[in-house]
N, C-alpha and C positions, 0 to 999 in steps of 0.2 A: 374597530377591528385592529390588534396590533399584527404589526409584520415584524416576524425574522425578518435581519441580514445573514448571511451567509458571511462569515469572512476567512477567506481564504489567505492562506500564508505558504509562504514556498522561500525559503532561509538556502542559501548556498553558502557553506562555512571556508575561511582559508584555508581547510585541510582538503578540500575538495569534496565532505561530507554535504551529503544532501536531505533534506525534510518537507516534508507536506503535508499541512495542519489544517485543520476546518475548524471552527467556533472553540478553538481552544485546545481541540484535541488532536492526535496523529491519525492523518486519514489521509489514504490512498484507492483507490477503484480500479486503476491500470496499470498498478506496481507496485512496487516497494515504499513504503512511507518514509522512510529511513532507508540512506544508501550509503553505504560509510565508503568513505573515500581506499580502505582494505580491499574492495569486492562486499564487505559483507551485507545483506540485508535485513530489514527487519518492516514484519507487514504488520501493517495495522489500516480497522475498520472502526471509524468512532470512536477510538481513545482505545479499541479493546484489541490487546497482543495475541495474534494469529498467527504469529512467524510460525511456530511449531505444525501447527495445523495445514499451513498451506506448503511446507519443506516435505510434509506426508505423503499428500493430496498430487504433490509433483513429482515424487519418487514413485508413489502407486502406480500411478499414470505416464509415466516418462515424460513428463512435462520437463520443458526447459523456459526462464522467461530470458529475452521480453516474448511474452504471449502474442499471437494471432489472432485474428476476430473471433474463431469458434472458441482456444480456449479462453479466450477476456470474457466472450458469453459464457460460460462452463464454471470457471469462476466469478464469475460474480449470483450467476444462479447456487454456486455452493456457498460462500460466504457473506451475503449482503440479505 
């Protein structure tokens, strides 16, 4: 039987930019995967770019992050 590793990476840049990667790709569950040292954010699920989708999904809804436990539930039942 082979086993995945998980490998997780979490990069903090001199510019005060931030990143969270899984098995190679940009992945986040409780945030932004990408946090640029601007304010700006960029979401990603498994390598696949969500920003768009979830910038909707929080105007639709008047979501603000960082998220609370119901909407971290709420998203991640919408995008995962």
């Amino acid at each position: 039987m082979e086993r995945w590793k998980k490998i997780l990476v979490y990069i903090e840049h001199p510019n005060g930019s931030k990143e969270w990667w899984i098995n190679r790709y940009r992945h986040r569950i409780d945030g932004p995967a990408v946090d640029y040292a601007d304010g700006s954010k960029e979401w990603w699920i498994n390598g696949k770019h969500i920003t768009d989708e979830v910038n909707d999904w929080m105007k639709e809804n008047n979501i603000s992050y960082p998220f609370n436990e119901e909407t971290l539930f709420q998203f991640k039942m919408r995008f995962l």
